[in-house]
N, C-alpha and C positions, 0 to 999 in steps of 0.2 A: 712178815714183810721181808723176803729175803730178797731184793734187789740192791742193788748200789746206790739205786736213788732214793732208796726209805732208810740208807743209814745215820740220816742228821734226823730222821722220825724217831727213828728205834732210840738215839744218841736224848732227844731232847725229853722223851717217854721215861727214858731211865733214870734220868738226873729228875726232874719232875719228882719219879717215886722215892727214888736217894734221899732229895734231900726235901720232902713235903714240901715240894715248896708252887707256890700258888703263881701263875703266870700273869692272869689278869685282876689283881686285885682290888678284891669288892665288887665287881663286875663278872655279871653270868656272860658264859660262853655263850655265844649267838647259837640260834636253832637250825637244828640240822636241815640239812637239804634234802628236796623231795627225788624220789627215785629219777623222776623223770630229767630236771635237772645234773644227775650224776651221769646219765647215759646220755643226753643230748650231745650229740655231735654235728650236726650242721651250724651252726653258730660259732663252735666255739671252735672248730679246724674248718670244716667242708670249705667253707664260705673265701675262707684266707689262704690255703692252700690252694696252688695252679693247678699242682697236677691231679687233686681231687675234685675241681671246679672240671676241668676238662674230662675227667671220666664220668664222670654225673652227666655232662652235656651228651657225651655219647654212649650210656646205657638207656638215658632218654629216646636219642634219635634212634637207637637200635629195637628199643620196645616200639619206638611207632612204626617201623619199621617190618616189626614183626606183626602187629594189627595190620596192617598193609596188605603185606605176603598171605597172611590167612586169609583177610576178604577174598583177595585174586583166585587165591587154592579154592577157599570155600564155592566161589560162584563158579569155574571152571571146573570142580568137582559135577555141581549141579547143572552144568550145562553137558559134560560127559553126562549124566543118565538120562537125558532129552534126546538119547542116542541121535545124534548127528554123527552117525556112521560111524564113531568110537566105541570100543571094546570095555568092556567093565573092567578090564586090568589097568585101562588108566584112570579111572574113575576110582580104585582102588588106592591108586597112587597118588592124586589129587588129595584125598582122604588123610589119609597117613602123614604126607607133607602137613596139612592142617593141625593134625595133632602135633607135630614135631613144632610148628609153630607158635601153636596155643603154648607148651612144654618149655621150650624158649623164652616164650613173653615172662611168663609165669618165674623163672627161672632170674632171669635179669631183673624180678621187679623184687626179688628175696635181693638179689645184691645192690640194688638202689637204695633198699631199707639199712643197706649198714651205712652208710654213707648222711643218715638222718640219724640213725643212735648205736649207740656202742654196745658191750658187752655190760652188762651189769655188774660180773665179776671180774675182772680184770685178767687176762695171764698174766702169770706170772713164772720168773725164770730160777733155776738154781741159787743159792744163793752163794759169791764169791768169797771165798775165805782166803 
């Protein structure tokens, strides 16, 4: 635990072993918590923080957004090879865009998920001596 906020941890761990001494007595330690509750992170920040509430809102808008933009590419793709007198180069490029698209959606909906659960092991920083 080498950060500055686990040294009342590391501090109450050692006197604990020092001096055997029993914290809750007679009484079992409550049962550990389940993985899912340790990474839960919408509940216990998203929800209460602004500026994670407002980036949620618009990774949202941005993925439907992105659904949007592909429909338009995809069916303008396929109306480019219905050749109405366009060139298969833009029909290429309609294409392409679509992928960059789909690549995008796909992309923002990895960084919505952190925003619903955290890292299961924590970083951790140097520790300050």
């Amino acid at each position: 635990m080498p950060t500055r906020a686990d040294r009342f941890v590391m501090a109450l761990h050692q006197w604990l072993q020092h001096y055997n001494a029993d914290p809750f007595p007679n009484k079992p330690l409550p049962p550990a918590i389940g993985r899912e509750q340790v990474i839960e992170r919408y509940h216990s920040h998203t929800v209460h923080c602004a500026s994670c509430r407002t980036a949620l809102s618009r990774l949202r808008r941005g993925r439907q957004g992105m659904v949007m933009g592909a429909l338009v590419v995809w069916i303008t793709a396929q109306l480019y090879l219905l050749d109405w007198g366009r060139t298969v180069e833009l029909a290429r490029v309609a294409s392409i865009s679509f992928i960059v698209c789909i690549i995008i959606w796909l992309s923002l909906g990895w960084l919505e998920r952190k925003f619903y659960e955290g890292r299961p092991i924590p970083l951790r920083t140097v520790s300050e001596k």
